[in-house]
PyMOL commands that place a pseudoatom at each C-alpha (Angstrom):
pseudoatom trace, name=CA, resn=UNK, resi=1, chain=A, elem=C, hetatm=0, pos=[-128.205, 51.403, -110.928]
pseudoatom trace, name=CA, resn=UNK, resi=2, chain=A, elem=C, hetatm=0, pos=[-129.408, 53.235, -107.982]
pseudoatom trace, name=CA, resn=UNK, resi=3, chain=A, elem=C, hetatm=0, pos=[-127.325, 56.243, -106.547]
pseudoatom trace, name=CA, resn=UNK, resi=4, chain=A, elem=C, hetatm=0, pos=[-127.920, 57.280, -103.168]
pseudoatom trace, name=CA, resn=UNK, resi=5, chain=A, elem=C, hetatm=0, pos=[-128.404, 61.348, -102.752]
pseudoatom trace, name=CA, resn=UNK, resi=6, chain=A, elem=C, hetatm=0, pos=[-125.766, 62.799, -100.703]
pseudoatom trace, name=CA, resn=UNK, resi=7, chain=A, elem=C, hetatm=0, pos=[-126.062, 65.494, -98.073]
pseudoatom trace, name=CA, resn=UNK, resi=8, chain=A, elem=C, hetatm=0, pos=[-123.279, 67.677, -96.581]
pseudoatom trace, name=CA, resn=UNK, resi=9, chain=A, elem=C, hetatm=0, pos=[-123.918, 69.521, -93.368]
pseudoatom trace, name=CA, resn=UNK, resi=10, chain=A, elem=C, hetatm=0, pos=[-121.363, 72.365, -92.586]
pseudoatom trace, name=CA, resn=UNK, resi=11, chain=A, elem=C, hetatm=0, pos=[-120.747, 74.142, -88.887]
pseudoatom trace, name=CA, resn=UNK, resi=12, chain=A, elem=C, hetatm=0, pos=[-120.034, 77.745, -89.012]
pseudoatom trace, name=CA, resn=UNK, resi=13, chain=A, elem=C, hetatm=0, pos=[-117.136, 78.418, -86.982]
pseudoatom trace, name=CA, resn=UNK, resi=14, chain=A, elem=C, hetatm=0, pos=[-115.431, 81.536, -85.561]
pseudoatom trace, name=CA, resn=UNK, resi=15, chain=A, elem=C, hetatm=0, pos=[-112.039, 81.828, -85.182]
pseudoatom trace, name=CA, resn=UNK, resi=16, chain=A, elem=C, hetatm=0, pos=[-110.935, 84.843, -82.530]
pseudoatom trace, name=CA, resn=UNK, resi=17, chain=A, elem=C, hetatm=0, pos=[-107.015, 85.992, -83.494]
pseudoatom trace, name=CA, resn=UNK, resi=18, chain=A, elem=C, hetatm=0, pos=[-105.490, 88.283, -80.613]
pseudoatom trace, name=CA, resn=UNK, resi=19, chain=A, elem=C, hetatm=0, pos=[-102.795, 90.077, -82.780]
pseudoatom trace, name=CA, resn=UNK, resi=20, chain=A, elem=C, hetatm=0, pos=[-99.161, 89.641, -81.316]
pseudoatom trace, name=CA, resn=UNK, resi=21, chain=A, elem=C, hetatm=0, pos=[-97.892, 92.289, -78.835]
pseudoatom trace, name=CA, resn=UNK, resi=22, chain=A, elem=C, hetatm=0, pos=[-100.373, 92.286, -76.806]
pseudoatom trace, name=CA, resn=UNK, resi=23, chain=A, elem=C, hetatm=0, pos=[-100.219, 92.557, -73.141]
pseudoatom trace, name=CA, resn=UNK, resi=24, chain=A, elem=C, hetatm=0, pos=[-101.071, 89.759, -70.941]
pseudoatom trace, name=CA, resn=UNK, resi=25, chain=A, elem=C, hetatm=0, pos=[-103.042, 88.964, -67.407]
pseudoatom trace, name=CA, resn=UNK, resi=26, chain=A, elem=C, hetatm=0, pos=[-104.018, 86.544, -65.170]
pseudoatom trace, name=CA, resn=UNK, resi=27, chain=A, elem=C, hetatm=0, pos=[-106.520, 86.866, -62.430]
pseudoatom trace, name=CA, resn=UNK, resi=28, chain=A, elem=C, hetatm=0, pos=[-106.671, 84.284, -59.623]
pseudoatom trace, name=CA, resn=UNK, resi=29, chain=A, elem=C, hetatm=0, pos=[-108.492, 85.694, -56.532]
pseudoatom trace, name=CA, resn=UNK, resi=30, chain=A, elem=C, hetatm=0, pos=[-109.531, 83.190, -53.608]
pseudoatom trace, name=CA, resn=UNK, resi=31, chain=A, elem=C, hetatm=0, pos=[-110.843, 83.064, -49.871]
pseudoatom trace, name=CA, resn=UNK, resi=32, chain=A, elem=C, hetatm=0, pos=[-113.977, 85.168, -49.712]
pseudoatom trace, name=CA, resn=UNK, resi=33, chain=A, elem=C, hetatm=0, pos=[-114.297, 85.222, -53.942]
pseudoatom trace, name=CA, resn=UNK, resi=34, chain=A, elem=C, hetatm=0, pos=[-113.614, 82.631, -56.045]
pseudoatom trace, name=CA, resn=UNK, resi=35, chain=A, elem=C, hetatm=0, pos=[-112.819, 83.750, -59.358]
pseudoatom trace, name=CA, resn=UNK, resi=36, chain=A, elem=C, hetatm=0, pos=[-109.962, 83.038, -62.440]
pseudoatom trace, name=CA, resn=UNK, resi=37, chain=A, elem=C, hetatm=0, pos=[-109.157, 84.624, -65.207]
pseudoatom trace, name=CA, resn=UNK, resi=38, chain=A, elem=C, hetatm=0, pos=[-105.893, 85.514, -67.962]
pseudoatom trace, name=CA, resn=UNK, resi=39, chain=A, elem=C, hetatm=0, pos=[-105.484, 85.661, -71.577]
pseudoatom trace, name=CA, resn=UNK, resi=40, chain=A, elem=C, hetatm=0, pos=[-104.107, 88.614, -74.004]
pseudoatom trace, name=CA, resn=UNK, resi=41, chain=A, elem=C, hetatm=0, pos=[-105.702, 92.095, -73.219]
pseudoatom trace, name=CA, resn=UNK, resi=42, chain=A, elem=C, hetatm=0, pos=[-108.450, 93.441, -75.368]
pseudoatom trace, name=CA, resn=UNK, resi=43, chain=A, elem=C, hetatm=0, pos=[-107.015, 97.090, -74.828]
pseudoatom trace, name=CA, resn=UNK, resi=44, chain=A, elem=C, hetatm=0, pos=[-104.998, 99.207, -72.222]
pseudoatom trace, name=CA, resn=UNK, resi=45, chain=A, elem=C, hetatm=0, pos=[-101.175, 98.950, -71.892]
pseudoatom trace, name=CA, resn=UNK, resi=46, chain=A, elem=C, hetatm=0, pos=[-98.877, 97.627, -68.581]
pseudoatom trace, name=CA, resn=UNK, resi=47, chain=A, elem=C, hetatm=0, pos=[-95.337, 98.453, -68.068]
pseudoatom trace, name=CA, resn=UNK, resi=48, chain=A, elem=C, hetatm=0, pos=[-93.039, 96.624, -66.393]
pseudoatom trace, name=CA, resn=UNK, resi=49, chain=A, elem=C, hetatm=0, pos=[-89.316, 99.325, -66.081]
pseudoatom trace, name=CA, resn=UNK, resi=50, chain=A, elem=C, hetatm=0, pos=[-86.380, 97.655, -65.133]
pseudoatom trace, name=CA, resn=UNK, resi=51, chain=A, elem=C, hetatm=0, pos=[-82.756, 98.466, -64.296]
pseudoatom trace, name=CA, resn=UNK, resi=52, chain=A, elem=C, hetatm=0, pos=[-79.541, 96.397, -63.194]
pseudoatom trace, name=CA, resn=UNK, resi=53, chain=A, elem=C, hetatm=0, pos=[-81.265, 95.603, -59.777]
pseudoatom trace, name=CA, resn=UNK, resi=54, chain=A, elem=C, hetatm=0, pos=[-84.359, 94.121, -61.213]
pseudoatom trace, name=CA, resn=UNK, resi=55, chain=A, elem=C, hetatm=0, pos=[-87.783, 95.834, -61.713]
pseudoatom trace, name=CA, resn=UNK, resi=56, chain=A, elem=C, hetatm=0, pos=[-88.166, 99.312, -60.429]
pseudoatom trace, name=CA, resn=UNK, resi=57, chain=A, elem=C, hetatm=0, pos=[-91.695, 99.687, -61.495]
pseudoatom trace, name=CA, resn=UNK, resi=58, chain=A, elem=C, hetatm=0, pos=[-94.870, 97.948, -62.767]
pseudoatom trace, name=CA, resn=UNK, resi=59, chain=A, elem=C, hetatm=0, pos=[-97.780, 100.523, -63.961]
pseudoatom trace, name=CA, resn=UNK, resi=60, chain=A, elem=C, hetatm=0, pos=[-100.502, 100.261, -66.180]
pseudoatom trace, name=CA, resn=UNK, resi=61, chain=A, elem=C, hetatm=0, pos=[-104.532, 98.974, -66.258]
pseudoatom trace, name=CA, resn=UNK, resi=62, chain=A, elem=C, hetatm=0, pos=[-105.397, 96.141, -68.574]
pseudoatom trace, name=CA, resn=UNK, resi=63, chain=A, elem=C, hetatm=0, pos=[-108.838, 95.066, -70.123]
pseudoatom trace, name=CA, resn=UNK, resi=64, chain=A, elem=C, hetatm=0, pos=[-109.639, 91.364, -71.008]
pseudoatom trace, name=CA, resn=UNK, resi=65, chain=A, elem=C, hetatm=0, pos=[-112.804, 89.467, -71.944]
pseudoatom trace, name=CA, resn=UNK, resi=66, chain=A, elem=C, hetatm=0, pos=[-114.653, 88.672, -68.867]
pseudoatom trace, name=CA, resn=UNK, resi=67, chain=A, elem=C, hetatm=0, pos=[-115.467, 85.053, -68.108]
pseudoatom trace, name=CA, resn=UNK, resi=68, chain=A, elem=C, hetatm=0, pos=[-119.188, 85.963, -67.793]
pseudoatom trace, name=CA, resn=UNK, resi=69, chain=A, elem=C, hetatm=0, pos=[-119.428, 87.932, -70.938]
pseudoatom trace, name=CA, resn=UNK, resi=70, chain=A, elem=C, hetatm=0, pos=[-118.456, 91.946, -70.180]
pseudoatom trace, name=CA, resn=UNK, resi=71, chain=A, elem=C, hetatm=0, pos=[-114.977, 92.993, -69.740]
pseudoatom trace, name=CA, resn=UNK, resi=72, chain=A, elem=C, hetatm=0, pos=[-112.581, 92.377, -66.931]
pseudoatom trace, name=CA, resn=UNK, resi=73, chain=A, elem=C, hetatm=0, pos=[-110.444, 94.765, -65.656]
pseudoatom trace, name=CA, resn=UNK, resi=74, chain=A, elem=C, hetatm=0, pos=[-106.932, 94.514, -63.798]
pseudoatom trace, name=CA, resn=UNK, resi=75, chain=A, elem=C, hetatm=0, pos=[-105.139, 97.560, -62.964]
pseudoatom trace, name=CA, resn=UNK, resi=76, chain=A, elem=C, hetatm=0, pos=[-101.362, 97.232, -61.047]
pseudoatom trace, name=CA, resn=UNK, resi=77, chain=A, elem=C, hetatm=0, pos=[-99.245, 100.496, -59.661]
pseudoatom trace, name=CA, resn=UNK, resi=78, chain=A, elem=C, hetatm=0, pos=[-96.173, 99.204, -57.953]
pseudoatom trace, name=CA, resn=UNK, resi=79, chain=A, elem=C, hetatm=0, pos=[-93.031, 100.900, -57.189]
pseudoatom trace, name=CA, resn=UNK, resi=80, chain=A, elem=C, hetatm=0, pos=[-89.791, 99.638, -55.417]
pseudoatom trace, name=CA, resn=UNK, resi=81, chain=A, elem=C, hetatm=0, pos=[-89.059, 100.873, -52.496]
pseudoatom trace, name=CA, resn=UNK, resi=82, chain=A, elem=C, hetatm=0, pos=[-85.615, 102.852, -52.323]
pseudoatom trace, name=CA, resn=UNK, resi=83, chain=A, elem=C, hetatm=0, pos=[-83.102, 99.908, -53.684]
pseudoatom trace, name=CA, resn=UNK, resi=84, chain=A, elem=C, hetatm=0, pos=[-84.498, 97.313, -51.866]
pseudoatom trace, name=CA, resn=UNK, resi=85, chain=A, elem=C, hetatm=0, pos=[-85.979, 94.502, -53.166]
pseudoatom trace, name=CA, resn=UNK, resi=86, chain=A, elem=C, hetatm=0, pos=[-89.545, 95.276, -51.839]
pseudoatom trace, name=CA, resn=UNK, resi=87, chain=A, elem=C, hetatm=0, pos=[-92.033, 97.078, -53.458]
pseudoatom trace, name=CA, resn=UNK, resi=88, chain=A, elem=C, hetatm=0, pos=[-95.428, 99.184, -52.474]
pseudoatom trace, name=CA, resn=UNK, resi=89, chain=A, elem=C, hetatm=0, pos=[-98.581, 100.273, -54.556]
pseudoatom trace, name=CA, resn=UNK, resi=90, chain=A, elem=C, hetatm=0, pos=[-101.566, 98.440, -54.996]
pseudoatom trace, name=CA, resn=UNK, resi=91, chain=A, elem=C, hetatm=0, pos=[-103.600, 95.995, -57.525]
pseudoatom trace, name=CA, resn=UNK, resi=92, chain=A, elem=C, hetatm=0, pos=[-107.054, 96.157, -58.340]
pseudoatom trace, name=CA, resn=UNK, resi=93, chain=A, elem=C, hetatm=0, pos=[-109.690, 93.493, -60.552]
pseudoatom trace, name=CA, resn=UNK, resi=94, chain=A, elem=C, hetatm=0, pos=[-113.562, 93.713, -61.344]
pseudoatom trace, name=CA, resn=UNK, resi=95, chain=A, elem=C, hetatm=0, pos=[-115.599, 91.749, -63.513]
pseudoatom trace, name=CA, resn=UNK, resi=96, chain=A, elem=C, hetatm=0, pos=[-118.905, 93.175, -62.782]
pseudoatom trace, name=CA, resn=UNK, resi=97, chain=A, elem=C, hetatm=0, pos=[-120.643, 90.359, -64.864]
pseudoatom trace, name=CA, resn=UNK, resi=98, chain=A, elem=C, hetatm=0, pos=[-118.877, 87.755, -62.356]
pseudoatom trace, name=CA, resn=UNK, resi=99, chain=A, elem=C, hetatm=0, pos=[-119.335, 90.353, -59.289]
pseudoatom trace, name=CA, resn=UNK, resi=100, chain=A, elem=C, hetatm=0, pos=[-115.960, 91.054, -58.931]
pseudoatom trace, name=CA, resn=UNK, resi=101, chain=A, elem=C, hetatm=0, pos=[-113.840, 94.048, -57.351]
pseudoatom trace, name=CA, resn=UNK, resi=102, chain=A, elem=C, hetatm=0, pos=[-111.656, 93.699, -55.129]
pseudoatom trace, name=CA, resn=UNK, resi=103, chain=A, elem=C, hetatm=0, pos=[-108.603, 96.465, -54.642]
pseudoatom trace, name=CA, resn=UNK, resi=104, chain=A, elem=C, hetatm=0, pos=[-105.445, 94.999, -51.950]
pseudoatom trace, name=CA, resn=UNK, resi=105, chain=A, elem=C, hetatm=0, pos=[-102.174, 96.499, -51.254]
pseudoatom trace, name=CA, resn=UNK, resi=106, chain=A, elem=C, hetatm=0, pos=[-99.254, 95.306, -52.704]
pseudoatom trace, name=CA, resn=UNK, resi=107, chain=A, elem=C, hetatm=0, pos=[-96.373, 95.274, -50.621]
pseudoatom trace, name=CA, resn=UNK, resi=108, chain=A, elem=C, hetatm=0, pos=[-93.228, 92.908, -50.283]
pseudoatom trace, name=CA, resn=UNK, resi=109, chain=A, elem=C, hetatm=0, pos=[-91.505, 90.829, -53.209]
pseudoatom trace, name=CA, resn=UNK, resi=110, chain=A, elem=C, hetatm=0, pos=[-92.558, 90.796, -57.016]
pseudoatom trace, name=CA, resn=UNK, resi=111, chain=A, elem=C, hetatm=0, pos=[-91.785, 87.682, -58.716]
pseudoatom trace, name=CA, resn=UNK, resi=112, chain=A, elem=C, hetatm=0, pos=[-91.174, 87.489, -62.672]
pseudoatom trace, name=CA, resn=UNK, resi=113, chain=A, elem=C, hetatm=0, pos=[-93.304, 84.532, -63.632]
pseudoatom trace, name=CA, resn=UNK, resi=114, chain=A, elem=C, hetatm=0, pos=[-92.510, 84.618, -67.229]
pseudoatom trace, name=CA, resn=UNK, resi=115, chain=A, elem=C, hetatm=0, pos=[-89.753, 86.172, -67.887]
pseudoatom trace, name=CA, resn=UNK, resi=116, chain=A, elem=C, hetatm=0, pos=[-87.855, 89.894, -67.549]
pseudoatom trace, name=CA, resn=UNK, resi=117, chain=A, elem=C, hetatm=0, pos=[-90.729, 91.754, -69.264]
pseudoatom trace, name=CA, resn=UNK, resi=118, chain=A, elem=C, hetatm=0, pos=[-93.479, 89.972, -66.582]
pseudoatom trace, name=CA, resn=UNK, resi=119, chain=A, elem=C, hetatm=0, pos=[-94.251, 90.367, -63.149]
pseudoatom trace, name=CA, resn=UNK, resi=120, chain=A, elem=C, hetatm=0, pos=[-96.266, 89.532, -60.470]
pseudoatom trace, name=CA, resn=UNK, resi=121, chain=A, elem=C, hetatm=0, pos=[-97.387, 88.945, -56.918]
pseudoatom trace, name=CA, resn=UNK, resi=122, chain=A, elem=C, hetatm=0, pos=[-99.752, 87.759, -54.525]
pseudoatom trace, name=CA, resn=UNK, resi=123, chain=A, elem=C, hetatm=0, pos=[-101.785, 90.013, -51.712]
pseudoatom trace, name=CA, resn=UNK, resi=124, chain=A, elem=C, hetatm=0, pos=[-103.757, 88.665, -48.420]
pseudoatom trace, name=CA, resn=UNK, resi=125, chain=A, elem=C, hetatm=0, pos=[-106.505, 91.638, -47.676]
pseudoatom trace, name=CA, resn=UNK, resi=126, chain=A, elem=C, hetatm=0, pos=[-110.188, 92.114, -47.074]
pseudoatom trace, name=CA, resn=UNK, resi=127, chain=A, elem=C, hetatm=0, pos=[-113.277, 93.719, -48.528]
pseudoatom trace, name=CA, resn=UNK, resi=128, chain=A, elem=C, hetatm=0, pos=[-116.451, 94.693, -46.251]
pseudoatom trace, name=CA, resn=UNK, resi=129, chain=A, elem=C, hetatm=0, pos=[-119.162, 93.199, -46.763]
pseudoatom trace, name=CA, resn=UNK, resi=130, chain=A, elem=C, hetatm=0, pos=[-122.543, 92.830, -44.644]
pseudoatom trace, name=CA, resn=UNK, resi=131, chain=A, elem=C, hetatm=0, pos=[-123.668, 91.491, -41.040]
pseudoatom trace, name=CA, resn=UNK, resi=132, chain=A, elem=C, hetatm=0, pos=[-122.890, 88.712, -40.366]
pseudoatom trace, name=CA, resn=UNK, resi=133, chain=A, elem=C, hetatm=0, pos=[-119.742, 88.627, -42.637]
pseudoatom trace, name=CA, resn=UNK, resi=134, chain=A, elem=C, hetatm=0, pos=[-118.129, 92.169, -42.153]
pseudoatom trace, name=CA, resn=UNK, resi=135, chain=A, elem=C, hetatm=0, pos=[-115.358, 91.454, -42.759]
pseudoatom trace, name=CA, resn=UNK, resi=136, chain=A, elem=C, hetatm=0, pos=[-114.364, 89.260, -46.183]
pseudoatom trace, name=CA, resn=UNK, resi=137, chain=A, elem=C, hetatm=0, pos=[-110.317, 87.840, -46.689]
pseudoatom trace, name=CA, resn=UNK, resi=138, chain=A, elem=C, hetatm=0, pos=[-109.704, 87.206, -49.981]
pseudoatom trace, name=CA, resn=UNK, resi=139, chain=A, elem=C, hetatm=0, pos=[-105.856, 85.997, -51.709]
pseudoatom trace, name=CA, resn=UNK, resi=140, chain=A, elem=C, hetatm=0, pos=[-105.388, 87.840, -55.310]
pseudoatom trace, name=CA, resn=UNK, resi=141, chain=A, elem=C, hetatm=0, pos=[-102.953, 86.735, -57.225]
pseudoatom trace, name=CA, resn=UNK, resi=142, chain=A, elem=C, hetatm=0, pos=[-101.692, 88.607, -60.263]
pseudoatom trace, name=CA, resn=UNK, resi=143, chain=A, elem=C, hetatm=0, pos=[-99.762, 88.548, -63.070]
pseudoatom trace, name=CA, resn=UNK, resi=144, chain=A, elem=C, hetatm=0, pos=[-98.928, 90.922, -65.967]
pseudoatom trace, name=CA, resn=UNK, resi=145, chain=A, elem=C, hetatm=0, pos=[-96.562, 90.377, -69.459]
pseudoatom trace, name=CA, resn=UNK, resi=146, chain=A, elem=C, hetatm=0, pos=[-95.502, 93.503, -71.078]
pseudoatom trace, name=CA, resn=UNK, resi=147, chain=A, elem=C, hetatm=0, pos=[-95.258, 92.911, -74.816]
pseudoatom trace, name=CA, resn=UNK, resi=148, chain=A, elem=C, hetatm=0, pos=[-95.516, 96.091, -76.074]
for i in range(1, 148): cmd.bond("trace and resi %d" % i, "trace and resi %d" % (i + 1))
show_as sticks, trace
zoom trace
């Protein structure tokens, strides 16, 4: 009787766990940039405060992997305006690996995109750049999850 030898091959795999609680982004920023990016935060804290109207405030910066290796960075400060349903701050993302950074105002209506403890928005602005393009639009849109 002849046996035949037997060979196993195994594939070391990594498995990446993002504990529970942790804040969540998402990046989309068009026009002049092209560039997307969301996923749990890898540290820094958002809030999104609330009261019977609705949200009064979103605050906080949040850091998540970059999508060219590096770290991405989105950082929101948005207040509402008196008791109006309009709110004013600003929103700012980089990924230097990608060549991102791009800061915009925020100003008008905040949606909540995943529920009461989320919120978000989208802002048309522009970024200098260099002759013959001076002047680069770009659309970010932005959301944030506060599960802390």
């Amino acid at each position: 009787t002849t046996t035949v030898p037997t060979t196993t091959t195994t594939v070391p795999t990594t498995t990446t766990t993002v504990p529970s609680g942790r804040d969540r982004a998402s990046i989309t920023v068009g026009g002049s940039f092209s560039y997307a990016n969301s996923g749990a935060s890898t540290s820094g804290n958002v809030t999104v405060a609330r009261d019977s109207s609705g949200i009064t405030s979103v605050n906080g910066s949040l850091n998540l992997l970059g999508t060219q290796g590096g770290t991405a960075t989105l950082g929101v400060t948005a207040q509402r305006f008196w008791i109006f349903q309009l709110w004013v701050g600003q929103v700012s993302a980089s990924d230097p690996n990608a060549g991102l950074s791009v800061t915009a105002p925020v100003f008008g209506q905040l949606q909540q995109p995943a529920g009461p403890a989320s919120a978000g928005a989208t802002s048309n602005w522009f970024s200098f750049g260099q002759f013959p393009n001076l002047i680069r639009p770009f659309t970010i849109t932005w959301s944030v999850e506060d599960r802390s």
